[in-house]
N, C-alpha and C positions, 0 to 999 in steps of 0.2 A: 175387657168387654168392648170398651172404644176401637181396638182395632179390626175385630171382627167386622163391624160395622161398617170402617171404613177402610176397607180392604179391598174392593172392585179400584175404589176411587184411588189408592195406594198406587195398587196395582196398573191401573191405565195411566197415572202421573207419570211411574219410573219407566213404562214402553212407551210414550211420547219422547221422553228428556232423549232415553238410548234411541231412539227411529233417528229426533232431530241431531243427537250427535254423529250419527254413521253419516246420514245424508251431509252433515258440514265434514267430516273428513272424507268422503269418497271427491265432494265437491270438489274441497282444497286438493288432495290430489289432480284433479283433472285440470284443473287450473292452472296449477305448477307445469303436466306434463305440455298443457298447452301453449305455457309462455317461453318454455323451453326451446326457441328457435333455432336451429343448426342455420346461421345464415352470418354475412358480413356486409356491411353498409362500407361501400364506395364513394365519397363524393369532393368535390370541387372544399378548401377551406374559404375560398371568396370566389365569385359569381362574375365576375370585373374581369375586361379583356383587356387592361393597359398593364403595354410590359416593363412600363418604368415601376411598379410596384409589386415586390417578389411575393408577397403572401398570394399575388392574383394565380402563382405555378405551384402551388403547395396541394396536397390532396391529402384529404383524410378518410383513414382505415380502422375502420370499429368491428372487433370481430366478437362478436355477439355466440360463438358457438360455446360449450363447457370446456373445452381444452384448448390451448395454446396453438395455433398454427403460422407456419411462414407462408409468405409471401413472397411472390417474385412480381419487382414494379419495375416496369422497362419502358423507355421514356423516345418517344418518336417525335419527331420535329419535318411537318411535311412529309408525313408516311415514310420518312426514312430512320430507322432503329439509333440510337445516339448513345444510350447507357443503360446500364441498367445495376439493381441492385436486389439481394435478397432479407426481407423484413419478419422479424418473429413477432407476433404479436399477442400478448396471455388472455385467455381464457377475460370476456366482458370490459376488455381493453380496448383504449383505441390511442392513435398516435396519428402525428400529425407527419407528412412527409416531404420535405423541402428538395427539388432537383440538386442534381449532382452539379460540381465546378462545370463538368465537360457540356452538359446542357445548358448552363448558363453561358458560356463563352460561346457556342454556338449559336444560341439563340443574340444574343450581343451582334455577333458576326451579321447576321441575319437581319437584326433591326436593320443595319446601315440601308439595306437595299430602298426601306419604306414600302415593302412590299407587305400583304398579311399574310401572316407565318402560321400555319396550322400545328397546334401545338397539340400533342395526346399522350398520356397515360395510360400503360397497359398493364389490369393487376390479375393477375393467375395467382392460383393455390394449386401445388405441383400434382399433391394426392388426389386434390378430387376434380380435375379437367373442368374447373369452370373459369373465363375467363371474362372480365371486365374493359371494356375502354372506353376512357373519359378523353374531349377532346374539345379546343376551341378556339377560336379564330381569336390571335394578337394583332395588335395594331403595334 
């Protein structure tokens, strides 16, 4: 006889609980799809233009996208091309990437002058034609 009675109220409690649960998964889906970013973070590991300090030529590659892609990071000293190399990187990985001997010997070569060496990083991803360059003046 009690649930007769309270049977509207029954009934309005359990289509509140189910609205509020749909509305929290449709939410959390959108959420997920939103933070789902197909992108890669490019940037300097240190901000610093003295070339007596090698973390100041290091650059770091955070590939933020759900699968694995490579890299190709090719390395310009005074807009002239010096080395280069091809980087994989997994799926919400990042890695840090230090120049090659042949960059470093050049750039060596180069201090002698005491001239400012424009130093740049160039990072492309093969498949999808996007391409990055980091760059900056050594002392």
């Amino acid at each position: 006889m009690n649930i007769k009675t309270n049977l509207p109220t029954i009934l309005l409690t359990l289509f509140l609980v189910l609205t509020v649960g749909i509305l929290f998964w449709y939410g959390e889906n959108k959420i997920k799809k939103a933070g789902n970013i197909n992108s890669t973070i490019v940037a300097w590991e240190n901000l610093q233009n003295d070339l007596n300090n090698s973390s100041n030529l290091n650059l770091t590659i955070q590939n933020i996208t759900p699968k694995k892609n490579p890299y190709t990071v090719s390395w310009l000293i005074n807009k002239e091309k010096i080395d280069s190399q091809t980087v994989t990187i997994i799926s919400q990985d990042k890695k840090i990437i230090s120049p090659t001997k042949k960059v470093l010997a050049k750039l060596t070569e180069l201090s002698k002058n005491k001239q400012g060496i424009l130093y740049q990083v160039k990072v492309s991803r093969p498949r999808a034609d996007k391409t990055e360059i980091l760059g900056k003046w050594l002392k």
